[in-house]
C-alpha positions in Angstrom: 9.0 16.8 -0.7 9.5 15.5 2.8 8.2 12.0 4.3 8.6 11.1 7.8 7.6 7.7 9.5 6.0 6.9 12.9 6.3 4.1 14.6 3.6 2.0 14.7 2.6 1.4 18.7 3.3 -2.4 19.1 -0.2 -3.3 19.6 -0.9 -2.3 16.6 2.0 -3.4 14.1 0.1 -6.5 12.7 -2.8 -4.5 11.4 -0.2 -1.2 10.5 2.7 -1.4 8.3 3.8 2.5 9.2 1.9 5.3 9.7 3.4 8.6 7.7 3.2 12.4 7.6 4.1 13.7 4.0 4.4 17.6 3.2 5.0 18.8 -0.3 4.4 22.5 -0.9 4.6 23.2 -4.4 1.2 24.1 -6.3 0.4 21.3 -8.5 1.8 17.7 -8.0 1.2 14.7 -10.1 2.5 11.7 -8.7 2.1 8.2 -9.3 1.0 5.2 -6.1 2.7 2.5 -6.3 -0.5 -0.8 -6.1 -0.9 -1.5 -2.4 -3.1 -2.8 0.4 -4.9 0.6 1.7 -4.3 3.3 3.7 -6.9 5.6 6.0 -5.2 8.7 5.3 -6.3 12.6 6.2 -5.7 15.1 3.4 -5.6 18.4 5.7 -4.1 20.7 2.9 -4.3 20.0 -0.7 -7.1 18.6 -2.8 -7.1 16.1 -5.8 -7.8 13.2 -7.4 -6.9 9.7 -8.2 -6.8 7.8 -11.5 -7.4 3.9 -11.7 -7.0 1.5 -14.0 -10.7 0.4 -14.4 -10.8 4.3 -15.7 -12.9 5.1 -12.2 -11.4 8.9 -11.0 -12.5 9.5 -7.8 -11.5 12.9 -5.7 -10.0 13.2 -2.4 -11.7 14.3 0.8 -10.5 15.5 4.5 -10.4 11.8 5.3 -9.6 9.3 3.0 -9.5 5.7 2.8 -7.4 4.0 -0.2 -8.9 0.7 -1.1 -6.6 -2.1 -2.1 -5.4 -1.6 -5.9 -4.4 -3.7 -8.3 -2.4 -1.7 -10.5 -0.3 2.1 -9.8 -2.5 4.7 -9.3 -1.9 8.3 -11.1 -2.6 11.3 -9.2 -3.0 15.3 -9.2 -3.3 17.6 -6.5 -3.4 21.4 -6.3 -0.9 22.1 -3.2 0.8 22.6 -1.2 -0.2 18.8 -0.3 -0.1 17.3 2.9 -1.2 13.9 4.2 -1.0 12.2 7.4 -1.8 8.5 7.2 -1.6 5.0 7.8 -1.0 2.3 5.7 -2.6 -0.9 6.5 -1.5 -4.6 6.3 -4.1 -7.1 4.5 -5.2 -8.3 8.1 -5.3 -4.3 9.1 -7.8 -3.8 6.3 -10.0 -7.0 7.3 -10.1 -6.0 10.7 -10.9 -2.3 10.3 -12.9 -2.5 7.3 -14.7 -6.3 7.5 -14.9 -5.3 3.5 -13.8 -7.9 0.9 -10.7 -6.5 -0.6 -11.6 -7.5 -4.1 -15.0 -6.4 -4.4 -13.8 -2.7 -3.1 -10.8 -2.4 -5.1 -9.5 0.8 -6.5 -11.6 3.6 -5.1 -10.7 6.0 -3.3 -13.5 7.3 -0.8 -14.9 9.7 2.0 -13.7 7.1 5.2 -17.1 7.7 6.4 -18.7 6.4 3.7 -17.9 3.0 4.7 -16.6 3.1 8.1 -19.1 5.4 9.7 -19.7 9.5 10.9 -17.4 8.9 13.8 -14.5 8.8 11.2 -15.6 11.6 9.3 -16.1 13.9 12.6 -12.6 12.8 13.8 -10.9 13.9 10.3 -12.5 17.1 10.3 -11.0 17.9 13.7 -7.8 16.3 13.1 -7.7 18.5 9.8 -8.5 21.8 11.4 -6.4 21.2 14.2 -3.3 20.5 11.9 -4.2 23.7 9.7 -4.5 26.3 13.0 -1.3 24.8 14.3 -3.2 23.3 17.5 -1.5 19.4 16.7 1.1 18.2 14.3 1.8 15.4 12.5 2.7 13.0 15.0 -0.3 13.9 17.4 -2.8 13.4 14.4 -1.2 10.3 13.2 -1.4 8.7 17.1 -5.0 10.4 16.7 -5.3 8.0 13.9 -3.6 5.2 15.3 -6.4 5.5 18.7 -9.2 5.2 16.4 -7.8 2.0 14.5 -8.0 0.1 17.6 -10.8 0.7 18.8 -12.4 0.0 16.1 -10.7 -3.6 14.9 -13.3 -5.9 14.5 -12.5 -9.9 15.0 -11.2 -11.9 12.4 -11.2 -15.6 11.6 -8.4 -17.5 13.3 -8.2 -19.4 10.5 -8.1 -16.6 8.5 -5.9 -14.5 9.8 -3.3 -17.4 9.9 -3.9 -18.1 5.9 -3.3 -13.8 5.6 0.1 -14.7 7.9 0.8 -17.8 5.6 0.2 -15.5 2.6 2.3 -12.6 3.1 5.4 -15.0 4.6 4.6 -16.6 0.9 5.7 -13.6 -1.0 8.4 -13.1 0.6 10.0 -15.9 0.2 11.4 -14.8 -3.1 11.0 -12.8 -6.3 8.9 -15.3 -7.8 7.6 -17.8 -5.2 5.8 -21.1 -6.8 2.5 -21.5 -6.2 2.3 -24.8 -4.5 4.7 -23.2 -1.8 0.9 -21.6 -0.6 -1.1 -24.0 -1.1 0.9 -26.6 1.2 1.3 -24.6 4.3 -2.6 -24.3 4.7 -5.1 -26.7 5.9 -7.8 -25.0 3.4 -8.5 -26.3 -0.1 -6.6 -24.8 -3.3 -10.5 -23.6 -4.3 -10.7 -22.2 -0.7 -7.2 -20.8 -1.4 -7.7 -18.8 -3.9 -11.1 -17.7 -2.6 -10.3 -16.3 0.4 -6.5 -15.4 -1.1 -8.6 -12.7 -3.3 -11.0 -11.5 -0.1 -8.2 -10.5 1.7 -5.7 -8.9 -0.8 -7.7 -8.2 -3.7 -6.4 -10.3 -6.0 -5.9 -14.3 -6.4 -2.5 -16.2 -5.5 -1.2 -16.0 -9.2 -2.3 -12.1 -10.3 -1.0 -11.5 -6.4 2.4 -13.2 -7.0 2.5 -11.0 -10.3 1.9 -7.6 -8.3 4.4 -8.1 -6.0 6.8 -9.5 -8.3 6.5 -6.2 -9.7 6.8 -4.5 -7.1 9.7 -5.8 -5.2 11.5 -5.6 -8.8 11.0 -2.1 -9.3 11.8 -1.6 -5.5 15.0 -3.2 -5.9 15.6 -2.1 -9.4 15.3 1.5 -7.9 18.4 0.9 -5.1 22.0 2.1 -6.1 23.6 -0.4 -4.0 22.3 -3.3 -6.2 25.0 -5.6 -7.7 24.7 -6.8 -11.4 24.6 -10.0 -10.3 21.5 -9.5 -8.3 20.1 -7.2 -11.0 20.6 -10.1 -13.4 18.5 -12.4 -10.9 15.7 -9.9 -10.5 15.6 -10.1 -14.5 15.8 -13.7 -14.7 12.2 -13.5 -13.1 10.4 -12.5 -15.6 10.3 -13.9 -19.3 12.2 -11.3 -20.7 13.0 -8.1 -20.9 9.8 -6.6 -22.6 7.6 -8.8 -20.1 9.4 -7.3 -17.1 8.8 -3.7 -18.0 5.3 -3.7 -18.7 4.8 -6.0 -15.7 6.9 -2.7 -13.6 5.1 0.0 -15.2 1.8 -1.9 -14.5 2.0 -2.1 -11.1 5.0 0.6 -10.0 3.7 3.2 -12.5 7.2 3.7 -14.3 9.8 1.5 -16.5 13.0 0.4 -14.9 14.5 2.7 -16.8 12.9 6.0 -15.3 12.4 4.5 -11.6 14.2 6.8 -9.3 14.8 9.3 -12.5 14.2 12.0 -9.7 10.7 13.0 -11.6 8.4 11.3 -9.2 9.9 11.2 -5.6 7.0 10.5 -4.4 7.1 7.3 -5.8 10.6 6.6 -5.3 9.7 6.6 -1.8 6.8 5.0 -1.9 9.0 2.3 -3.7 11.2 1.8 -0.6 11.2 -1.9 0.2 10.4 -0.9 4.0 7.3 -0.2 2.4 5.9 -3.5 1.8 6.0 -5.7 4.8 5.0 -8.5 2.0 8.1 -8.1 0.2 10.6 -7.3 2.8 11.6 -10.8 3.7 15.0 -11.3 1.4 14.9 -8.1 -0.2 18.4 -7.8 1.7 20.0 -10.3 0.3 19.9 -8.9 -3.0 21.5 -6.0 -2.2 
């Protein structure tokens, strides 16, 4: 398996947390994605399908786009898999989408189902040209990266500074309170967790849960951590049992297999550079 990150162009960084080109050439992989924001992501060899935790199974297409998910994803494909993609920040997905992020959670769809044929046209070229050699990963993913902006739409001011207020929120700390939110925005607690839920799929408290979660199992995953960090990350949760099934829920594994080398695909995904939400501090625990 080999990942490699592109730079987002700096126009685009607030919508774009990284834009990737993954390879994998054995026949069959089953992987696990971590839950996340979305991604628009092309699919120009393999083919599979995704499992959610509302028991929907959806199958991939040329282009895809990975609606926000509230809980790790299983997956299958029959290889070798490659996938050339970018993975979108909550105000990425408002402004490329307009969709609320709750009400299209956990699918995964044909892009042009929802964002139009121009999407679908561009995926099938990007695909074909990746296949015959003509462009490689880097020219498809700026391919990519031209089509996101021209096609942001506006979004609320107000909005978009609750979505900013949001993510600095979780990453404040493991397990930020929830009255840290609600102070630093003019909007009502009702409006809070309203618009909270548009934008990231879930409300401040199930939200605060995920990425709990997930910035446990990312750090839970590093070699470098000390115990007495690794005793803090614990101290999170209630206990032990609590913390495990609150991993496996949303990271797809139990402390206790992450970074067991049978799903480095994960691993990867798990990378705290991963999750712009859950970057802020991450270093001082390691």
């Amino acid at each position: 398996m080999e990942i490699d990150y592109i730079a987002v162009p700096a126009a685009l960084t607030p919508f774009v947390t990284t834009f990737y080109h993954f390879r994998c050439d054995e026949l069959l992989i089953k992987e696990i994605q971590p839950a996340g924001i979305g991604h628009l992501t092309l699919f120009p060899r393999g083919e599979g399908v995704m499992h959610f935790l509302d028991g929907v199974h959806d199958r991939s297409h040329r282009i895809n786009l990975l609606t926000p998910s509230v809980a790790a994803s299983p997956f299958e494909v029959d290889g070798p898999f490659h996938a050339i993609g970018a993975s979108l920040s909550p105000l990425g997905w408002a402004a490329l989408t307009g969709m609320d992020a709750n009400h299209s959670a956990n699918r995964l769809v044909e892009a042009g189902e929802w964002l139009g044929p121009e999407i679908t046209q561009l995926g099938d070229e990007l695909c074909g040209a990746y296949r015959s050699g003509a462009l490689d990963g880097l020219a498809c993913a700026m391919r990519l990266a031209d089509y996101i902006s021209a096609n942001l739409k506006p979004v609320n001011p107000r909005h978009a500074e609750l979505i900013s207020q949001t993510s600095a929120w979780l990453g404040e700390s493991i397990d930020p309170p929830l009255d840290s939110l609600f102070v630093r925005s003019a909007y009502s607690k009702r409006q809070v967790q309203r618009l909270v839920e548009r934008f990231f799929g879930m409300p401040p408290v199930a939200l605060k849960r995920k990425y709990r979660g997930l910035r446990a199992a990312a750090l839970l995953s590093l070699p470098s951590l000390t115990p007495e960090f690794e005793a803090q990350i614990y101290g999170a949760f209630y206990d032990q049992s609590h913390m495990i099934r609150e991993i496996r829920l949303f990271a797809g594994r139990t402390p206790a297999r992450l970074g067991d080398g049978e799903s480095p695909f994960l691993t990867e995904m798990l990378d705290p550079t991963n999750f712009r939400e859950i970057q802020s501090g991450s270093q001082d625990l390691i």
